[in-house]
C-alpha positions in Angstrom: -27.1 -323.8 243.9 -31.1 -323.5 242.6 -30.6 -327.4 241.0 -31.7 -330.6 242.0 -28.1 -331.9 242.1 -26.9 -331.7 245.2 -24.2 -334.4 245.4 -20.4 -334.1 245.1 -19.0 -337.7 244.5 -15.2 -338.0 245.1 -13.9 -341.9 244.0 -10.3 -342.3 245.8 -8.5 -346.2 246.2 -8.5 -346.1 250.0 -8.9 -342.7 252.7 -5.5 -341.8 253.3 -4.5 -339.9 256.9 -2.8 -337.0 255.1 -6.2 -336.5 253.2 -8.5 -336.2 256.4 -7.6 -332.5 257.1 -8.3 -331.4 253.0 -11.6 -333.6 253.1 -13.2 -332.1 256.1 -12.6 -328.6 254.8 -14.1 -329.3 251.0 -16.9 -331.2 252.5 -17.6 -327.5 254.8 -16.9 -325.4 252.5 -19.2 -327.3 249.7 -22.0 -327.7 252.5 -21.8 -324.0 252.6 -22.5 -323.9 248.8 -25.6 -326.0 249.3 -23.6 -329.1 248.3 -22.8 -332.5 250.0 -19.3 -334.8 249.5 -19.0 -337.9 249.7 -16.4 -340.4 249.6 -16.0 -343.2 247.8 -13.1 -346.0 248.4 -12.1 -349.4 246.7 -10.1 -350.7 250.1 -10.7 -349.2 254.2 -7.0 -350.7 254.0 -3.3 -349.6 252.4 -0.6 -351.7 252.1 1.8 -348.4 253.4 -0.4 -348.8 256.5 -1.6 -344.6 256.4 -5.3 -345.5 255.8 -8.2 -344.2 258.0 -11.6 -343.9 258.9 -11.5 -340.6 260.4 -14.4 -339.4 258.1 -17.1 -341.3 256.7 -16.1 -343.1 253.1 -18.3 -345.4 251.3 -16.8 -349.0 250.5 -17.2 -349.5 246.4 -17.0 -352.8 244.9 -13.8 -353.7 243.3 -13.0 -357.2 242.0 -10.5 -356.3 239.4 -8.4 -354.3 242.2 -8.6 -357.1 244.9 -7.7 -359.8 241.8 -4.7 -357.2 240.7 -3.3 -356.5 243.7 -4.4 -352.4 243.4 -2.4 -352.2 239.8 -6.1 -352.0 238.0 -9.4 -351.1 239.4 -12.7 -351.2 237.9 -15.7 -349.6 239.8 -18.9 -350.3 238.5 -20.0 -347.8 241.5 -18.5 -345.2 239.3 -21.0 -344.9 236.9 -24.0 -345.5 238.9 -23.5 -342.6 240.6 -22.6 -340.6 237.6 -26.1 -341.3 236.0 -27.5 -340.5 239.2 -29.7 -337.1 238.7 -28.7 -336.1 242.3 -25.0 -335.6 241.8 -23.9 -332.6 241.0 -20.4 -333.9 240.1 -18.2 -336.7 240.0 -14.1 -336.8 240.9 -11.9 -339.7 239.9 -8.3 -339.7 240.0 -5.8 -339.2 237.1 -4.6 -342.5 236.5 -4.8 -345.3 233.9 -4.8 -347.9 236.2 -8.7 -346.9 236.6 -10.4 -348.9 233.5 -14.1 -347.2 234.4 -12.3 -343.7 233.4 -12.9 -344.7 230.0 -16.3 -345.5 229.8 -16.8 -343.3 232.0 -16.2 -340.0 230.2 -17.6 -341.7 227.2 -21.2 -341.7 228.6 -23.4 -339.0 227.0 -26.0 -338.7 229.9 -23.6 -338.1 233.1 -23.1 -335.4 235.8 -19.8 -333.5 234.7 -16.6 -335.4 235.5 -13.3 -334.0 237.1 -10.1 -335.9 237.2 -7.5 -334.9 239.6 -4.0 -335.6 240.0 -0.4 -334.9 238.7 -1.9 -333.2 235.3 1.9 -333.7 233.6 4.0 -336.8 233.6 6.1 -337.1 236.6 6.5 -340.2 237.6 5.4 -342.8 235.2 6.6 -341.8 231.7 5.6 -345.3 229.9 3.7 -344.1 226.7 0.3 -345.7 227.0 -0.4 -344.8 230.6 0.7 -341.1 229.8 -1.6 -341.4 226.7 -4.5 -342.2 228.8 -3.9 -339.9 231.5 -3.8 -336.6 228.9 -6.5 -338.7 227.2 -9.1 -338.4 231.0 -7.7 -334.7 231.4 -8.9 -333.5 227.7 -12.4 -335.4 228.1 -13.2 -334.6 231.5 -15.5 -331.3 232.0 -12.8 -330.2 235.0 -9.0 -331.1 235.6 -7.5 -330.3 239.4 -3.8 -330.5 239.1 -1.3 -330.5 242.3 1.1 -327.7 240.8 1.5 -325.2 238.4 3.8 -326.9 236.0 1.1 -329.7 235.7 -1.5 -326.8 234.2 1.6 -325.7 232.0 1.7 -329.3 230.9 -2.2 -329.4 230.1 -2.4 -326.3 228.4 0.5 -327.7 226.1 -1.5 -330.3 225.4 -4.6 -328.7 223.9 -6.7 -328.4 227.5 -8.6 -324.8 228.3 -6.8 -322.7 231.0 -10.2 -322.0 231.9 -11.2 -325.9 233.2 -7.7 -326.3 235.2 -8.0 -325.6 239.1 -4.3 -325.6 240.3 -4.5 -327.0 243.8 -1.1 -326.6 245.3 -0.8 -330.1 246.5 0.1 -330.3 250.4 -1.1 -331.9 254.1 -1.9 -330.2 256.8 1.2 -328.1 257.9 -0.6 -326.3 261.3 -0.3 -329.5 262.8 3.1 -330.1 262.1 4.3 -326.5 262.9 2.6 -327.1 266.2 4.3 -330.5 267.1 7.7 -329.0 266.0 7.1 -325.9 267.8 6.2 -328.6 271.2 9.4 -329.8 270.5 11.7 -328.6 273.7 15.6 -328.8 273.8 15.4 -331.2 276.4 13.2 -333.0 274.3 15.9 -333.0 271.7 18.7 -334.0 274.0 16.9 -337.1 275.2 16.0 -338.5 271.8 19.9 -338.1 270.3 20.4 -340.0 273.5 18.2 -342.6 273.1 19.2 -342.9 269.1 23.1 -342.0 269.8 23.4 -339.5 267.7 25.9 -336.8 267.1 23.9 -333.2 266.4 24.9 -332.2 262.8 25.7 -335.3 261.6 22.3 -336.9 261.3 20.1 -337.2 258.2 17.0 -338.2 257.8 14.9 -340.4 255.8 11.3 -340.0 255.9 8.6 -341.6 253.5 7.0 -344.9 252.1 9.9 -347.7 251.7 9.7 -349.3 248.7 12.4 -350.3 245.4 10.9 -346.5 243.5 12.6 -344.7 246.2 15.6 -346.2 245.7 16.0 -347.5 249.7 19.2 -349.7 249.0 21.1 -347.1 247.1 19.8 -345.0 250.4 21.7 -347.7 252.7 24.7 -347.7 250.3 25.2 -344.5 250.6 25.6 -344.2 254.1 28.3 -346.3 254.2 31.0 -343.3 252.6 29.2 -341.2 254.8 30.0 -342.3 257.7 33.7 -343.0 256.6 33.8 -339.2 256.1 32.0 -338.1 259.1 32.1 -340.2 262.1 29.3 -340.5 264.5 26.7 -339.8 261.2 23.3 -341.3 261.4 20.4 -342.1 259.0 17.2 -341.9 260.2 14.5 -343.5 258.7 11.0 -342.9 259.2 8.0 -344.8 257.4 6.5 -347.9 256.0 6.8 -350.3 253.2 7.8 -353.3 251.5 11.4 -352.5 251.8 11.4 -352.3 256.0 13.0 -355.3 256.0 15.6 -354.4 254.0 16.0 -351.8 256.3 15.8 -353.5 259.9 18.9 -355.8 258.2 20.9 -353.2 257.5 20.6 -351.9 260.7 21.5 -355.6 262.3 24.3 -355.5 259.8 26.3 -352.8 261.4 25.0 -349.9 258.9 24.5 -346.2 260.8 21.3 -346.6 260.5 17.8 -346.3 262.9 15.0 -347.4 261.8 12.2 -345.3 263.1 8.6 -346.9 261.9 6.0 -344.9 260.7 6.2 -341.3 261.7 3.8 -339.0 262.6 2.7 -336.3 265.3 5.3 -336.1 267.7 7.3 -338.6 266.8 8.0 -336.8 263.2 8.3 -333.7 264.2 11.4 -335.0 266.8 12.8 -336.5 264.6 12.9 -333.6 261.7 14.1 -331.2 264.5 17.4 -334.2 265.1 18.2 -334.0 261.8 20.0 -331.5 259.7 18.8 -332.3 256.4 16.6 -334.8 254.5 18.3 -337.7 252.5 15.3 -338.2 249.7 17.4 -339.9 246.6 14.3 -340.5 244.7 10.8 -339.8 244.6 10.5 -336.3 246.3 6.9 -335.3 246.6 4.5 -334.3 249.7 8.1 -334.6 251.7 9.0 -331.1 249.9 6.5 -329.5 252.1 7.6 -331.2 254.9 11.2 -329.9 254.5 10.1 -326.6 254.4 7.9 -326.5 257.5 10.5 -328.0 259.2 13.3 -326.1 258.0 15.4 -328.7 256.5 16.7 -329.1 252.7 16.8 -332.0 250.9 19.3 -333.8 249.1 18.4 -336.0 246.3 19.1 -336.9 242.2 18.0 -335.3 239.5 16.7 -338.3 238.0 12.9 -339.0 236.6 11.4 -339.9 239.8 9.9 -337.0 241.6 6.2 -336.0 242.0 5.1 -332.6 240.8 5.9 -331.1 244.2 9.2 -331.2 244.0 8.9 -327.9 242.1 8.1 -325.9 245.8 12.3 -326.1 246.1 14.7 -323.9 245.2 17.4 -325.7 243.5 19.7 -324.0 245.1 18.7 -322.4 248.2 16.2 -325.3 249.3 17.6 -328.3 248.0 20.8 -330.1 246.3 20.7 -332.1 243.5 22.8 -334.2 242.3 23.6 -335.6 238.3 21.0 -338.8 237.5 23.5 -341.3 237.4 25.5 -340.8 240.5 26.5 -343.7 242.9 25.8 -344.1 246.2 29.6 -343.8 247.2 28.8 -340.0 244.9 25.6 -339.3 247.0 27.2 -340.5 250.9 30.2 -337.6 249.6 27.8 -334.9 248.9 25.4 -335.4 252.1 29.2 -335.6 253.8 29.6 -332.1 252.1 26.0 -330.5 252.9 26.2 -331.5 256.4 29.9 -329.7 257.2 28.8 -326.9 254.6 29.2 -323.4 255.5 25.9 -322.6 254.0 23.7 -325.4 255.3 22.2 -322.7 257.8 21.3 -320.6 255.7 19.6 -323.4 253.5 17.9 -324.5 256.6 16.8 -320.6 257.3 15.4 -320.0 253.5 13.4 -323.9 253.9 11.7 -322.6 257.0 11.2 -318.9 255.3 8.5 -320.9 252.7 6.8 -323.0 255.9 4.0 -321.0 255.0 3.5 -321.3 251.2 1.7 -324.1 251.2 -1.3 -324.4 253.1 -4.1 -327.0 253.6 -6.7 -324.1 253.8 -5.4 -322.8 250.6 -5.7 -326.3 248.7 -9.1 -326.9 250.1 -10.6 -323.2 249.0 -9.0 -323.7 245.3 -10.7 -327.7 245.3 -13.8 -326.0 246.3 -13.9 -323.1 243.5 -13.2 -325.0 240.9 -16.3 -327.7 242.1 -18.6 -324.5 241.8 -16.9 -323.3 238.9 -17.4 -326.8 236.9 -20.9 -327.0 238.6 -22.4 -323.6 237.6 -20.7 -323.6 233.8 -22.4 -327.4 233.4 -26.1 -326.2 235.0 -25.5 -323.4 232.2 -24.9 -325.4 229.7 -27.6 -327.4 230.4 -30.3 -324.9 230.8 -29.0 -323.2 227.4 -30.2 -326.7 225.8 -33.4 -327.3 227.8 
């Protein structure tokens, strides 16, 4: 890079597993550029239980966080580093629960900041968070959104095309083509065995279970379901707060099996069991998942969903159904997608995308716009030396 800066500094609340794969490709591909990453976390622990230590991360101190339960951080780590003449550039995420953001993008002698995230408002629309958010995005020298609706939003909003990288926000999907393609029929027929299900009349759930994805209107639901379609079975796969609430369902007599946490194998069986995926709130990374696996979602159209719910069709990929529908509404309509006429064809124009969005495509955008923010700041710089 012909500077002393050398150092990439990316800050992140804990190392989750569905980051490892993008991490180990920017930290190449940046090493290849003459630059080094390194991670910095607040916790080696998550509460959804998906952390890891699968590549080397740096342990920050964080009262505030610890004291807060994770709502607010402050990371004095943050901007040590940023003073630091060796880093090249430091990443923090796009959130106002991070109080060091602030100061942060207020110092005058710093290495040039990028915050990455959403970009638009997705999920949390109360006004002051928002405000702060568009507030890190217009300060900071870089902005790496997960979609391209979330550079729309930015550009809106007064910030430069030119300092937006749009990442395409997605986990590794070779690994789960290659468990669902180990998947064999036999394989198939022993799992509906073990879980007694009927093929075509199982859904599944699969993601973190907690009250913002709406798990109890979820159980509801399957109630008028199962009414409708005998032998129909929710799946659900994942971790959370709310397993309890599902494990008692399940006791109760609901048509329910609770799964755990998924991954690997395990996920890929039981996408490959299940003709759809019942998401009735908070569709995000689970988008991608549905199209590798070749399965459409149903959910609400409500105020809930990360930016990449935008990868599905709304009405090739995906149903959607009005805000404010019950669960007796939603157990109908996964009642009706399931003995559709045109659910293959959904199913066939899911998998048709399994490609679209690819880890080494997120990781070569992250890395282009590192250089890109890198080179326009040693520019700058040398045009006021």
């Amino acid at each position: 890079m012909g500077d002393t800066r050398s150092r990439v500094a990316v800050f992140q609340p804990y190392l989750p597993r569905y980051r490892i794969a993008l991490f180990r490709r920017l930290r190449d591909a940046l090493a290849q550029s003459g630059l080094t990453l390194e991670i910095y976390v607040s916790s080696k622990d998550s509460s959804s239980g998906d952390a890891s230590d699968a590549i080397e991360a740096r342990l920050v101190t964080d009262p505030l966080a610890r004291l807060m339960g994770g709502r607010l951080h402050f990371r004095s780590e943050v901007l040590r580093v940023a003073r630091d003449p060796q880093v090249a550039m430091v990443i923090i995420e796009q959130a106002a629960k991070y109080l060091d953001s602030i100061p942060l993008l207020k110092m005058s002698q710093r290495a040039p900041v990028g915050v990455w995230g959403h970009g638009g408002i997705y999920t949390n629309h109360k006004h002051l968070p928002a405000r702060v958010r568009l507030f890190m995005s217009r300060q900071a020298d870089w902005s790496f959104v997960y979609t391209q609706s979330g550079h729309d939003f930015l550009v809106r909003h007064g910030v430069p095309p030119s300092r937006i990288s749009v990442l395409n926000n997605t986990i590794d999907t070779g690994i789960l083509k290659e468990e669902l393609v180990g998947i064999r029929e036999s394989d198939l027929a022993t799992f509906r065995e073990e879980m007694s299900l009927v093929d075509g009349r199982t859904t599944l759930y699969l993601g973190r279970l907690d009250a913002d994805k709406d798990i109890e209107f979820l159980l509801a639901s399957t109630r008028r379901t199962a009414q409708l379609l005998p032998g129909f079975t929710l799946l659900v796969g994942g971790y959370g707060p709310q397993a309890g609430v599902v494990r008692s369902a399940a006791r109760a007599g609901a048509p329910i099996r609770y799964l755990g946490r998924l991954d690997g194998r395990s996920k890929a069986l039981a996408l490959l069991s299940s003709s759809a995926l019942t998401i009735p709130s908070g569709v995000g990374l689970v988008a991608v998942e549905a199209l590798v696996s070749g399965r459409p979602i149903i959910t609400r159209d409500n105020r809930s969903h990360g930016p990449e719910a935008d990868y599905l069709n709304r009405r090739t990929q995906s149903v959607w159904l009005p805000p404010g529908c019950t669960p007796g509404d939603y157990g109908v309509a996964v009642a009706n997608l399931l003995t559709a006429g045109c659910l293959d064809r959904m199913q066939r124009d899911c998998a048709k995308e399994a490609d679209a969005f690819s880890i080494d495509q997120m990781a070569a955008a992250f890395h282009q716009g590192v250089l890109q923010c890198v080179q326009s700041h040693q520019r700058g710089s040398q045009g006021t030396a």
